[in-house]
Steps between C-alpha positions, in 0.01 A plus 500: 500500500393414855397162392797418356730619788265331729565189304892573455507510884261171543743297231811626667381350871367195350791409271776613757295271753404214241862485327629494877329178639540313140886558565512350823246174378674403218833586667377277747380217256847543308792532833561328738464888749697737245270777395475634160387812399411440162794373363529108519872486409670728802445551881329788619637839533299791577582674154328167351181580745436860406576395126222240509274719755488824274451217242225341659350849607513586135377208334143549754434872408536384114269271540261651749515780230436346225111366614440820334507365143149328579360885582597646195472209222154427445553130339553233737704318327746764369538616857572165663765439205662817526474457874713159532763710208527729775544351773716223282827700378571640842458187678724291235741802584500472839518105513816518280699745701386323836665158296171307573451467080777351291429401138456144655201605719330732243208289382404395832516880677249566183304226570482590851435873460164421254354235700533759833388769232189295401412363864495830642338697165200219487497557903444839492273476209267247663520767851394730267235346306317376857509848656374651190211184504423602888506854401258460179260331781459791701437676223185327389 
């Protein structure tokens, strides 16, 4: 239980803070000064902000949580698939309320979401496998 509120607390700092400075880049990229919360199609008002920031802060304890799959599945493969499920749904949920999906951008925010899925998944896994390597050295 510990872990997982520790990790709640963890995703909500790191999405609230992640979600944050995307806003302002891409509102940035896409204005010429207006900021956007989340929403793309209306100027910012603070209800918009807390909306996306409780959204954001949301989104990063789901998916801080949910590194737990790969403690309690033993297959590799199973967890990493229902891993991406998970984290998936909520983040398709979240993109269409914020309006930065449309049935027009669909394919691409998959595309998008399993080539980030794979790049950091084979990342990790190749951390991984090298401190387990170092750590097999000491051993013998």
């Amino acid at each position: 239980m510990r872990k997982v509120l520790r990790l709640s607390i963890i995703g909500v700092l790191v999405g609230t803070f992640v979600g944050l400075w995307l806003s302002l880049f891409f509102s940035g990229l896409a204005t010429a000064g207006s900021f956007y919360a989340s929403l793309p199609t209306s100027n910012f008002t603070w209800k918009m902000m807390v909306t996306s920031t409780l959204l954001w802060a949301l989104l990063g304890a789901w998916m801080s949580v949910a590194q737990l799959i790969f403690d309690y599945v033993n297959s590799l493969l199973a967890a990493t698939i229902l891993h991406a499920v998970t984290l998936y749904f909520p983040l398709v949920a979240v993109a269409w309320h914020e309006h930065w999906l449309s049935s027009t951008s669909f394919f691409a925010f998959n595309l998008i979401f399993v080539l980030i899925y794979l790049l950091i998944w084979i990342s990790i896994y190749h951390h991984t496998k090298h401190q387990l390597q170092i750590l097999n050295k000491k051993l013998h």
